[in-house]
C-alpha positions as CSV (number, residue, x, y, z in Angstrom):
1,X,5.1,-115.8,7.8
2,X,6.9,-112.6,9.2
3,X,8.7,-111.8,5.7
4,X,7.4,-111.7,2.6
5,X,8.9,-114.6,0.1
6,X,9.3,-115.1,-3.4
7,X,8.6,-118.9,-4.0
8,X,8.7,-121.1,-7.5
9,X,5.9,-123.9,-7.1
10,X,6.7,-127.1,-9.6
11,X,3.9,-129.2,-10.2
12,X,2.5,-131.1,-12.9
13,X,-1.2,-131.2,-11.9
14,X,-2.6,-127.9,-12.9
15,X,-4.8,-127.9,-9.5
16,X,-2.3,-128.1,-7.0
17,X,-0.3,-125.3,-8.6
18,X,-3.7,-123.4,-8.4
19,X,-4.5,-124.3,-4.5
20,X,-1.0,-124.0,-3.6
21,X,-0.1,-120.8,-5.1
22,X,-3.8,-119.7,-3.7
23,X,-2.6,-120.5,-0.2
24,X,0.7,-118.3,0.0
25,X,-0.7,-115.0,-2.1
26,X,-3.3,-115.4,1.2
27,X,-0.2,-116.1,3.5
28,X,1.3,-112.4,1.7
29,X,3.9,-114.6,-0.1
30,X,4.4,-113.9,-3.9
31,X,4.5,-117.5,-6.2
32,X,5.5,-118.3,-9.2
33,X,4.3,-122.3,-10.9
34,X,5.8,-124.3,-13.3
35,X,4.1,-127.2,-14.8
36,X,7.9,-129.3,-15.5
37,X,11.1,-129.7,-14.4
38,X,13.0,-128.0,-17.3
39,X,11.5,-125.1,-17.1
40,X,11.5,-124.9,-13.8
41,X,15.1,-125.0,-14.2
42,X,15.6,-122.3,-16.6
43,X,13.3,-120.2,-14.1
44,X,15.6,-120.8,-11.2
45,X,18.8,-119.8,-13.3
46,X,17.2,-116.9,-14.5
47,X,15.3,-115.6,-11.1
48,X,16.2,-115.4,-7.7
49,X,14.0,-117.5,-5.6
50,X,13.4,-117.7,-1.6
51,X,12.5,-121.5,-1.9
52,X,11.4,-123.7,-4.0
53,X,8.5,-126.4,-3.8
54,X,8.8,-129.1,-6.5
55,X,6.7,-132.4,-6.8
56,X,8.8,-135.5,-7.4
57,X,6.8,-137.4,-9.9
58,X,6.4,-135.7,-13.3
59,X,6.0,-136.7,-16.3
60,X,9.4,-136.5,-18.3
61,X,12.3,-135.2,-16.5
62,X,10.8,-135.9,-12.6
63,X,11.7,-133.5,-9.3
64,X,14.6,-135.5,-8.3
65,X,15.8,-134.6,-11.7
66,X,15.6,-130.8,-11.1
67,X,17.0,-131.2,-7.5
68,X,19.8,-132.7,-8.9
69,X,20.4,-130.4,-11.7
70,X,19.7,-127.4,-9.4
71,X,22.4,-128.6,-7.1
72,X,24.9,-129.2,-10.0
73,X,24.8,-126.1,-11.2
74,X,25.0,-124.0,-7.9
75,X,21.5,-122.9,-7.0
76,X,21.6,-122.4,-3.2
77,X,17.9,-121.6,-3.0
78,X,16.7,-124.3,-0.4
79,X,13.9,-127.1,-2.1
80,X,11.5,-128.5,-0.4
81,X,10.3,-132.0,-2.3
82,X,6.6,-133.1,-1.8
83,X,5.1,-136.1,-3.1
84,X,1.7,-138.2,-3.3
85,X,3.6,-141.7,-4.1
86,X,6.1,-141.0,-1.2
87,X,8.0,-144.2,0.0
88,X,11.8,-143.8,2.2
89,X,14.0,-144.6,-0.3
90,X,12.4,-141.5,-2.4
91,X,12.8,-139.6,1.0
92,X,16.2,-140.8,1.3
93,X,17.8,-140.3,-1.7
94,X,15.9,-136.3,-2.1
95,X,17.4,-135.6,1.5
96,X,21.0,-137.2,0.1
97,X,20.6,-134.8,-3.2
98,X,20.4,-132.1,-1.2
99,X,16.7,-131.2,-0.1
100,X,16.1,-129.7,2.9
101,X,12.7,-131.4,3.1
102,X,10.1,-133.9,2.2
103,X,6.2,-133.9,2.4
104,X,4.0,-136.3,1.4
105,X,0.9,-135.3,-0.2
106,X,-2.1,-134.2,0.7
107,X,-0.4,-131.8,2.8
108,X,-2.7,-129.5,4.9
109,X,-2.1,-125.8,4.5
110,X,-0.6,-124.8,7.7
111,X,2.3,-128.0,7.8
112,X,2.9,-126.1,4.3
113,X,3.0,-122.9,5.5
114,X,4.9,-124.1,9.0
115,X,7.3,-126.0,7.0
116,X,8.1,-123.2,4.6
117,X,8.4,-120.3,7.3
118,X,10.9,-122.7,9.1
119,X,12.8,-123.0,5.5
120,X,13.1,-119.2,5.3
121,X,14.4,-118.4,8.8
122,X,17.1,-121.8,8.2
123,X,18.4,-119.7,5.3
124,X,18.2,-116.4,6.4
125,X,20.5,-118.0,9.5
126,X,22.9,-119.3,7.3
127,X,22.8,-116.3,5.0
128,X,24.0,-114.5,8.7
129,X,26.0,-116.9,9.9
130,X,28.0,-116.5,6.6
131,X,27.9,-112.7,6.5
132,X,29.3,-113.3,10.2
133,X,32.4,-115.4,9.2
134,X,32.9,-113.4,6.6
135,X,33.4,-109.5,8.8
136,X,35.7,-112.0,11.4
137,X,37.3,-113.7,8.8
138,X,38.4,-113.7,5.9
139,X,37.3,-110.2,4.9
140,X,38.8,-108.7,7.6
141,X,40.3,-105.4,7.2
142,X,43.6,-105.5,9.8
143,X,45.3,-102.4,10.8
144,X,46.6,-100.6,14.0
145,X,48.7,-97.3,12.2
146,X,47.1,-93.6,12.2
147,X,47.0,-93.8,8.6
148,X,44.1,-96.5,8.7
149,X,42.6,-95.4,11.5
150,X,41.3,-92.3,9.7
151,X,40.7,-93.9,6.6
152,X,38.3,-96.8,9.1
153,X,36.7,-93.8,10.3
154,X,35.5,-92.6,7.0
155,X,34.4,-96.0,6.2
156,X,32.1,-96.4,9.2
157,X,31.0,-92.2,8.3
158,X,30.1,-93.6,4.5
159,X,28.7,-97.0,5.8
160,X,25.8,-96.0,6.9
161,X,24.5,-93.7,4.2
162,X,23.2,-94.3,0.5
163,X,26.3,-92.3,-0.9
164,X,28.6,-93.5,-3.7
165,X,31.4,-94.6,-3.2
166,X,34.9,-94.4,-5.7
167,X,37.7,-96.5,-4.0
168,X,41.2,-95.6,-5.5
169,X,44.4,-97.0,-5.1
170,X,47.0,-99.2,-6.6
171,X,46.3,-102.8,-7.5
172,X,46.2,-105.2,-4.4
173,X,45.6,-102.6,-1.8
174,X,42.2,-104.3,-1.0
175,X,39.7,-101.6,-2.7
176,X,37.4,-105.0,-2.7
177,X,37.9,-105.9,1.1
178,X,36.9,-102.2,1.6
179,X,34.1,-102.4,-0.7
180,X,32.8,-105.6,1.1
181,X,33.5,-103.8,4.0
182,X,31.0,-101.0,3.1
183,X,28.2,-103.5,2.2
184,X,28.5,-105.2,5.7
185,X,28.3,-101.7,8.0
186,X,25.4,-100.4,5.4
187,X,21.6,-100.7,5.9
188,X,22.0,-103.6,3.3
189,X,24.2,-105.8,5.0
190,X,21.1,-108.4,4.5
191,X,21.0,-108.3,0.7
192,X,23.2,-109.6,-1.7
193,X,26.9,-108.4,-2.3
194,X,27.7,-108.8,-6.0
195,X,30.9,-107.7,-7.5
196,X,31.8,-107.3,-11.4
197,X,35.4,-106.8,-12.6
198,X,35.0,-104.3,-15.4
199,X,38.7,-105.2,-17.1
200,X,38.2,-109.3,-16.9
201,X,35.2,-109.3,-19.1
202,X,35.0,-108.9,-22.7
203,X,33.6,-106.0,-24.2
204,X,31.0,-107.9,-26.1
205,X,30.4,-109.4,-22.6
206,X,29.6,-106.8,-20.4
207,X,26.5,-105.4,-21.3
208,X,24.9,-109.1,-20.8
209,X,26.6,-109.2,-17.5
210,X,25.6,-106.2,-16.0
211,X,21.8,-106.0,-17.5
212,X,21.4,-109.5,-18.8
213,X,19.4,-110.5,-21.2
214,X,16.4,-112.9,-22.8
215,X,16.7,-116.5,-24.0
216,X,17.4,-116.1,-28.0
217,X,18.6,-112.7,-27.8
218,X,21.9,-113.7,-29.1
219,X,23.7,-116.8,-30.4
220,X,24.2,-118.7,-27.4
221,X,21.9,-117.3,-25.7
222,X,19.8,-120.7,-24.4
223,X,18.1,-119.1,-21.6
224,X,17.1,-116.0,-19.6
225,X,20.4,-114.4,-17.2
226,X,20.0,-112.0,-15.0
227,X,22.2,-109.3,-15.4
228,X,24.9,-108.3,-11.8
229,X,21.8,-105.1,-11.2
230,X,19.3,-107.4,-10.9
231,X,21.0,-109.8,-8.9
232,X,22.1,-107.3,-6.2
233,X,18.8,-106.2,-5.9
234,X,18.4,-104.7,-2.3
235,X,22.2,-105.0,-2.0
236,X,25.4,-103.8,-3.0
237,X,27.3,-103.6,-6.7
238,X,31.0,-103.2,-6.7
239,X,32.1,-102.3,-9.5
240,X,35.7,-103.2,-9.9
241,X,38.2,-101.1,-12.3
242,X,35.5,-99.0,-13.4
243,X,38.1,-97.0,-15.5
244,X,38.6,-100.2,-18.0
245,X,34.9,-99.6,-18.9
246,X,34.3,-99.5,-22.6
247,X,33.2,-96.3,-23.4
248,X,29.8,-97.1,-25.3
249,X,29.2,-99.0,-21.7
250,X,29.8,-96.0,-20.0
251,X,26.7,-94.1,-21.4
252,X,24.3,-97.2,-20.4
253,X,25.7,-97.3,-16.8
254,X,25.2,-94.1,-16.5
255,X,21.3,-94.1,-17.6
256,X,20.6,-96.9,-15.2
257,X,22.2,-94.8,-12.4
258,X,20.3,-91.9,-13.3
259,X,16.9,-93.8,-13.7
260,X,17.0,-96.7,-11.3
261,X,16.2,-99.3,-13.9
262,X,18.2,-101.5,-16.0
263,X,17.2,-103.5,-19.9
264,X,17.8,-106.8,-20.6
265,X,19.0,-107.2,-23.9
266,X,16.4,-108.6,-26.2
267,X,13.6,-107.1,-23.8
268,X,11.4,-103.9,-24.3
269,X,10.4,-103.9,-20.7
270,X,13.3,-102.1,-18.5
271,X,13.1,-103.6,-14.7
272,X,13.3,-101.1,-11.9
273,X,16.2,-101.9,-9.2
274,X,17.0,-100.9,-5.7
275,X,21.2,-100.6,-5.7
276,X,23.8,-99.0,-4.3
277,X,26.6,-99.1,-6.7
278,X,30.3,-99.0,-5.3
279,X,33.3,-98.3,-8.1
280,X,36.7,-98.7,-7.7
281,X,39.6,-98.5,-9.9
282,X,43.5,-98.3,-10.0
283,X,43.3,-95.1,-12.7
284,X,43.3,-91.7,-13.0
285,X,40.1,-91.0,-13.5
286,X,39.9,-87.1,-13.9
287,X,42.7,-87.6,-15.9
288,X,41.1,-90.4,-18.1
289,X,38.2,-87.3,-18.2
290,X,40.6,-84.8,-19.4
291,X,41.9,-87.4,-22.0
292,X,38.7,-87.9,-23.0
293,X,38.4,-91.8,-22.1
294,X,35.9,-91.7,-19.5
295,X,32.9,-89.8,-19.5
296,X,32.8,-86.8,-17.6
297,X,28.9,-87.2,-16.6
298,X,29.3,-90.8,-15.3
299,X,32.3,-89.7,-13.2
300,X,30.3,-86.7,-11.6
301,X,27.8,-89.7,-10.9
302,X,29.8,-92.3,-9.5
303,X,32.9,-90.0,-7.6
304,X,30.8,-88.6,-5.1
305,X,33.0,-89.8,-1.9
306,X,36.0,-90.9,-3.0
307,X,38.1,-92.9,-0.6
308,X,42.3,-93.1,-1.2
309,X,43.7,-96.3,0.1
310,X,47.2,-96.5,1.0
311,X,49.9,-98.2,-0.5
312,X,51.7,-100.9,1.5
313,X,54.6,-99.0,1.8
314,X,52.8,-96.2,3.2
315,X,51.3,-97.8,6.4
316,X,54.5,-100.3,7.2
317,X,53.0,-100.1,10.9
318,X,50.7,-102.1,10.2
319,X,52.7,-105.3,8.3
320,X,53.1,-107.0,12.1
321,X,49.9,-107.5,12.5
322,X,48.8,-108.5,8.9
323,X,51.5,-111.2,9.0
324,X,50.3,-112.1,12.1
325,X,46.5,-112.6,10.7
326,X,47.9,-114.3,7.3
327,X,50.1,-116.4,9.1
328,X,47.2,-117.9,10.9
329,X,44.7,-117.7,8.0
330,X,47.7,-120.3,6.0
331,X,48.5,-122.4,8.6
332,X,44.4,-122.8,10.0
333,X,43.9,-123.6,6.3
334,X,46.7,-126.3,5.3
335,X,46.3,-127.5,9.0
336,X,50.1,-126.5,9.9
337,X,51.1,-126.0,12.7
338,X,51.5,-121.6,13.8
339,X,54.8,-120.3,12.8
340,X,56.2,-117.9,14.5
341,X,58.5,-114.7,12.7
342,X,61.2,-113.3,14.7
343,X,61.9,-109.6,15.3
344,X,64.4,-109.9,12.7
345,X,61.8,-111.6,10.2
346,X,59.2,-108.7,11.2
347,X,62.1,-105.8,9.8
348,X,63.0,-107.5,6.8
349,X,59.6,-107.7,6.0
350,X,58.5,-104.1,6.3
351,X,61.7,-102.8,4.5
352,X,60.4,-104.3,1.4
353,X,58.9,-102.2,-1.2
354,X,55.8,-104.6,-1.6
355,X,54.8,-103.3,-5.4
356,X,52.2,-105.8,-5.1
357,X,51.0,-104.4,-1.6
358,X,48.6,-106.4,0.8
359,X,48.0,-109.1,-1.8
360,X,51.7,-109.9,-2.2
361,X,52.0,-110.0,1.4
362,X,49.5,-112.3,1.5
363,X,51.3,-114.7,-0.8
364,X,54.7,-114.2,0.8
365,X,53.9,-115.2,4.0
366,X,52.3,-118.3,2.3
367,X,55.8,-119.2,0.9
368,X,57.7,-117.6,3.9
369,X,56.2,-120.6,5.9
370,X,56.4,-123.5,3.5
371,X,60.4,-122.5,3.5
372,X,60.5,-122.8,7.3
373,X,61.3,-126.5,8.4
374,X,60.7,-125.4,12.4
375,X,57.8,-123.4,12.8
376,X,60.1,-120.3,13.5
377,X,60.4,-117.8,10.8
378,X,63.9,-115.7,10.5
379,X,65.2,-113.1,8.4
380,X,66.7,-115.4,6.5
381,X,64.1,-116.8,5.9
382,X,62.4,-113.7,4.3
383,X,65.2,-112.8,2.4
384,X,65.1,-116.3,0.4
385,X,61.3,-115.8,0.1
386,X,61.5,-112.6,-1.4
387,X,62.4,-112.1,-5.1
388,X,64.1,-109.0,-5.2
389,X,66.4,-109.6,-2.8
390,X,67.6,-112.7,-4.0
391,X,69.5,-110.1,-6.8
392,X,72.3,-108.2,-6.1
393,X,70.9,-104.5,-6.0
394,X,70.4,-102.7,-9.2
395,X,73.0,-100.3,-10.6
396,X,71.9,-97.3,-13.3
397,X,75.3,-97.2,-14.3
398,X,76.5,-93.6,-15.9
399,X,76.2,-91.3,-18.2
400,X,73.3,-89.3,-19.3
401,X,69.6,-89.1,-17.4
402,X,68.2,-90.6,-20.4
403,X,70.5,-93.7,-20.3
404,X,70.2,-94.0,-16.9
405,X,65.9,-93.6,-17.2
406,X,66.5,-96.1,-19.8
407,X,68.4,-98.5,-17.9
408,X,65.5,-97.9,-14.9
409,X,62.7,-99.0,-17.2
410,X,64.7,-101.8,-18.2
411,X,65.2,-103.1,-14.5
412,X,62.0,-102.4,-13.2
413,X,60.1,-104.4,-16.2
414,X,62.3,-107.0,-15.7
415,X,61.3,-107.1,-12.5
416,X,57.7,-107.1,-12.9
417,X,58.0,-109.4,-15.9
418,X,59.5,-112.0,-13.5
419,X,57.8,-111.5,-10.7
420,X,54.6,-111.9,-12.5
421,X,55.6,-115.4,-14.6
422,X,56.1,-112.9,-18.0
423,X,52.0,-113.0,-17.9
424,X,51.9,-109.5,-20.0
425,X,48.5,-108.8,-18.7
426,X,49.0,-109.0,-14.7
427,X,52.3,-106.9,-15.6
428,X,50.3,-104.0,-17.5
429,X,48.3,-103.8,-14.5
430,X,50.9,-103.4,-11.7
431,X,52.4,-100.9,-13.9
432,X,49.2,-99.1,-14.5
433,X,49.7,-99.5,-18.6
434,X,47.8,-100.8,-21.4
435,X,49.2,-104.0,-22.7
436,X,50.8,-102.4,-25.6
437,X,52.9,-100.0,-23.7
438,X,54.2,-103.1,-22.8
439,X,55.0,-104.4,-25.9
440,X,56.1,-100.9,-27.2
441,X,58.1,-100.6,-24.2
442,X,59.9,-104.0,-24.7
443,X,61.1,-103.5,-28.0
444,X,62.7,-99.9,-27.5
445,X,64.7,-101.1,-24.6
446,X,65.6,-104.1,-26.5
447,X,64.0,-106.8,-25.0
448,X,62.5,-110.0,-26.7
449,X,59.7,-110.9,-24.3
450,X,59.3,-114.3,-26.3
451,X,62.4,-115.3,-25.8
452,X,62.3,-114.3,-22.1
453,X,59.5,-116.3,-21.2
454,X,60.9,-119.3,-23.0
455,X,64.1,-119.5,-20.7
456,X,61.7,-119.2,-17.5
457,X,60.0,-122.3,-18.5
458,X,63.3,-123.9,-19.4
459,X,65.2,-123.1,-16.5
């Protein structure tokens, strides 16, 4: 075989795990056996495997069993069944399950290996073929204005190196996209691509997530996880909203990226990992560092190259052609038929503020195109699609600056109260608050967010 492989061997008979585990350390293959189908199953949750070799006959819970359960859950490593009591229907109903093959025993040691080589290059294809859709798909990063063009160029400069990166900019710019983006220009474009979002996971979470952790570490703890480090292994971490961190989090991160190894909880044995790590975040960090809610060490670690991305508003040169790629994105994917926006349709689009930048864009032009009966998109069109502009304009009224600030605040969390279903959360972060500003906020300008979300629903 031409790349080494990391294969779990499932076998009740205590010989064949020795002769077949034997055969690939001589083949430079690294194997793991299992004597059952349960724990081979916890092993596959826990481990990341090239392939896996399983017997179909066991006693107790039998291979067609695991396959089955492996599937269930999401385990794309390919399985290859084998079996001495092999008949068609067995064949038939492994290959329906999912297997990619079946051999019937005694297998010789070079159909094994053959068979197991041409397993490997199947899902390395695959693995490019996706990476491939992906870059020309739907992670592609559309732009045609100056603005981009320099910030593409500092992309492909970054790409290639091992440097971290800090993405910053407002929520639904794309720091993600460009993230992915970094991964797929990188020397790692091959490994794995695994993203965390720092603020959508408990803080009693995150440690588990990032480091993982043993079976019966904790209550609920039923088997071994590997922790996002391990699982990006050779690849790529993003880190998203790296300034929501918890603090006490903040100090571990920062030892792993100093020392290149990471603990599972409930494990004295740290494991050393290969990763670049990519951050992003909406924040201020060297603010939050001055304010003494971010650690000024970790920052120095992680803002090395930090790249700014625009706001929507800031690049509106390039709205034509990201309508022009979402438009066909939508209509390929609910098999419509293209639409088609008018000159007129194009301006009303880029004079909108677009608070919620690319990503609202993205769901406008969704709606923009169920509205239109035709196929052809008009201004009119727009206008009914977009919120804002179905209000009359907002007035500040008179009087003093701090009764017309007031009457600001008021309007624009209005706004963002409705435009956001009165979901507090998704509202703190387009505003770049904590969800009690919010609440603060709402009382001193008077308004009863309870009651406000009650007459959406009701009306």
């Amino acid at each position: 075989m031409s790349q080494k492989a990391h294969l779990l061997i499932v076998d009740d008979e205590a010989n064949t795990l020795a002769s077949l585990s034997r055969a690939f350390r001589l083949a430079g293959q690294e194997a793991t056996v299992c004597g059952n189908a349960v724990k081979a199953l916890d092993l596959a949750r826990a481990q990341q495997f090239d392939l896996i070799l399983s017997d179909v006959v066991m006693p107790g819970k039998d291979g067609l069993w695991l396959l089955e359960e492996l599937k269930a859950q999401g385990v794309t490593t390919p399985i290859v069944m084998m079996s001495g009591q092999a008949h068609v229907e067995m064949a038939v109903r492994a290959t329906r399950l999912g297997a990619l093959d079946f051999l019937e025993k005694p297998i010789s040691t070079d159909k094994l290996l053959l068979t197991v080589e041409n397993a490997l290059k199947l899902q390395r294809l695959e693995n490019e073929n996706r990476q491939l859709k992906r870059r020309l798909g739907k992670h592609q990063i559309v732009w045609t204005g100056e603005t981009m063009r320099k910030l593409m160029a500092q992309i492909e400069r970054v790409a290639a190196s091992e440097t971290r990166v800090c993405i910053l900019g407002e929520t639904g710019t794309g720091k993600e996209l460009v993230a992915r983006t970094l991964h797929d220009k990188s020397q790692r474009s091959s490994g794995p691509f695994i993203t965390l979002n720092c603020a959508a996971v408990p803080s009693e979470l995150i440690e588990s997530e990032l480091f993982g952790h043993e079976k019966g570490s904790f209550t609920g703890a039923a088997s071994r996880h590997l922790g996002k480090f391990e699982q990006a292994n050779n690849g790529t971490l993003f880190l998203d909203e790296i300034g929501d961190m918890p603090q006490p989090m903040q100090a571990k991160l920062l030892r792993a990226l100093e020392e290149g190894e990471v603990e599972r909880i409930g494990s004295d044995k740290p494991a050393s990992v290969n990763v670049r790590v990519i951050v992003a975040t909406h924040r201020n960090l060297e603010e939050a560092v001055r304010n003494s809610k971010f650690r000024q060490d970790l920052f120095h670690r992680i803002y090395v190259f930090p790249i700014q991305l625009p706001a929507l508003r800031e690049r509106r040169e390039d709205i034509p052609g990201l309508v022009d790629h979402f438009a066909r994105e939508v209509c390929a994917h609910n098999n419509w038929k293209p639409a088609e926006f008018s000159a007129d349709a194009i301006e009303a689009l880029q004079s909108y503020a677009w608070p919620g930048n690319v990503r609202e864009l993205r769901n406008a032009i969704e709606r923009v195109i169920l509205l239109t009966s035709n196929g052809q998109v008009t201004a009119d069109t727009v206008r009914l699609a977009l919120p804002q502009n179905a209000s009359p304009p907002v007035s500040f009224g008179s009087g003093s600056m701090a009764d017309r600030v007031q009457a600001f605040e008021r309007e624009v969390l209005l706004a963002e109260l409705k435009r956001h279903d009165y979901h507090v959360t998704n509202v703190a972060k387009a505003l770049g608050l904590e969800r009690s500003h919010i609440y603060k906020k709402a009382e001193q300008l008077g308004l009863d967010l309870r009651s406000l979300r009650h007459q959406s629903e009701t009306t």
